[in-house]
C-alpha angles and dihedrals in degrees: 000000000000131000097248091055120116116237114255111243114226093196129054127238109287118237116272116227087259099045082050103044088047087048093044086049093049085062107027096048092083092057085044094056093041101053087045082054090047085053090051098047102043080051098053093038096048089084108072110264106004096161096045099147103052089043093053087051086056094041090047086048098047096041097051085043101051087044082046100044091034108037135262114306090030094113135004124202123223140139142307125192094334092316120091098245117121116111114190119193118214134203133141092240088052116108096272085355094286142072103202099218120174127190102236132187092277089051095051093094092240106117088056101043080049087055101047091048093055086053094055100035088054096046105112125216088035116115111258101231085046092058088055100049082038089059101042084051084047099054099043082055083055099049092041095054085046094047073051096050093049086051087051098060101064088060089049087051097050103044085050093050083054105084093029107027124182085015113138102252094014089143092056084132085060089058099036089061088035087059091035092053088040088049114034110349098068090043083053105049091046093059090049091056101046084046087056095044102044075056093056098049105043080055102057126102092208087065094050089043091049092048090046102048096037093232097164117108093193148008143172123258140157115277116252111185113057122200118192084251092069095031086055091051089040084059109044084040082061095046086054098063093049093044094053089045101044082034087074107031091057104046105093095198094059089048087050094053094046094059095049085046080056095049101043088059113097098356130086099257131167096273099211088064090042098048087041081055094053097036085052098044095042079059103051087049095049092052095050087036091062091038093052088042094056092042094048083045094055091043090049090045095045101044094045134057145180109249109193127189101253088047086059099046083054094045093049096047088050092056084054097041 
């Protein structure tokens, strides 16, 4: 080669710290919103039966269809802690002819109606308004396959009482697939089902039309101008959730009243003490729920904001102005 030629490089350019911490928050901002939505979630499910009207919808649907697919006198629907949502199941072989089973809080479908909707709603390149209706369509999947899996576990009661009937714990299969779907199916299926529908949507003329066309009128994005008003809210939003956390470790009646609640569970306890415990620490949970909510609600308000396209156009004529 000549002497005015340039050396070839044989490695590329290494990533500059920018270049590095954009690329590390393109990946790391689903976690992110997912642990946010686990911290949610664990703060609005801590009070008993939070979610009381969507569980007694469940409970009202499981129970007419299990009457409707079983036969008449195969459930019975009742109350539970002042919400109708005790479903017992009946059948001569069950342990005194009936398994007493209620839709709580955990078994409302939320949590993973909550999941799939972050995955969509994160998922970059997709239309905004078609996130949303992706993620309504999404969650009634979701509440449909749960209202499935409550239909299911009469079958599975009564198939493990068969060999063994009127034996204490005789539906123990019941339980097993109601833990493995808890654990690990539902997991599963959502992921399926954000795996079909990123497919659907990457293949779609409409999205690359969309994209193309800028058809979108609006669209969320960070804020990125910041007035004392929002750093103040931001603040105080921040304060909210300490306080409803600390509020709680360091009040030594409400630990108190934690550990006699723990105690009363599964052991014969005098029940005034252990309703007083409950009474005390659902209190306590409650207090510091509303007090974290407010404060995830003023972070979420402050840190994200609604762009349109006439608010861009300003905002661009401004920069050349």
């Amino acid at each position: 080669m000549g002497e005015g030629s340039e050396p070839f490089n044989s490695e590329p350019d290494d990533l500059s710290w920018g270049e590095f911490g954009k690329l590390s928050l393109a990946y790391l901002r689903i976690p992110v919103a997912l642990l946010v939505v686990e911290l949610f979630y664990w703060f609005i499910t801590q009070p008993t039966n939070t979610l009381g009207f969507i569980q007694e919808s469940e409970a009202w649907i499981w129970y007419h269809l299990t009457e409707l697919i079983y036969g008449s006198g195969s459930a019975s629907l009742s109350e539970y802690n002042g919400w109708t949502t005790l479903v017992t199941l009946r059948h001569e072989n069950f342990y005194y002819d009936q398994v007493r089973l209620y839709v709580s809080d955990e078994c409302a479908g939320v949590h993973e109606m909550l999941f799939i909707s972050v995955l969509i709603m994160m998922t970059t390149g997709v239309p905004q308004r078609l996130r949303i209706k992706s993620a309504i369509v999404a969650c009634g999947i979701v509440y449909v396959l749960n209202i499935i899996r409550l239909i299911v576990l009469y079958p599975l009661a009564i198939d493990g009482c068969a060999d063994n009937p009127n034996m204490l714990g005789c539906e123990q299969p019941m339980h097993d697939f109601h833990t493995f779907v808890y654990e690990w199916g539902f997991l599963i299926v959502l992921v399926i089902m954000w795996l079909i529908w990123f497919k659907w949507v990457n293949g779609g003329d409409r999205i690359k039309q969309e994209q193309l066309a800028s058809e979108n009128k609006w669209r969320f994005i960070y804020r990125k101008k910041w007035d004392p008003l929002q750093k103040t809210v931001m603040l105080s939003s921040i304060l909210l959730i300490l306080f409803s956390v600390i509020g709680v470790v360091i009040d030594d009646d409400a630990m108190e009243a934690k550990e006699t609640k723990d105690m009363c569970e599964g052991l014969i306890s005098d029940p005034v003490a252990c309703g007083d415990a409950n009474d005390k620490w659902a209190q306590e949970i409650q207090t510091a729920w509303s007090l974290a909510t407010v404060g995830i609600l003023g972070i979420a308000a402050t840190i994200i904001t609604i762009e349109t396209e006439q608010s861009n156009s300003k905002s661009s004529v401004n920069e050349e102005g």
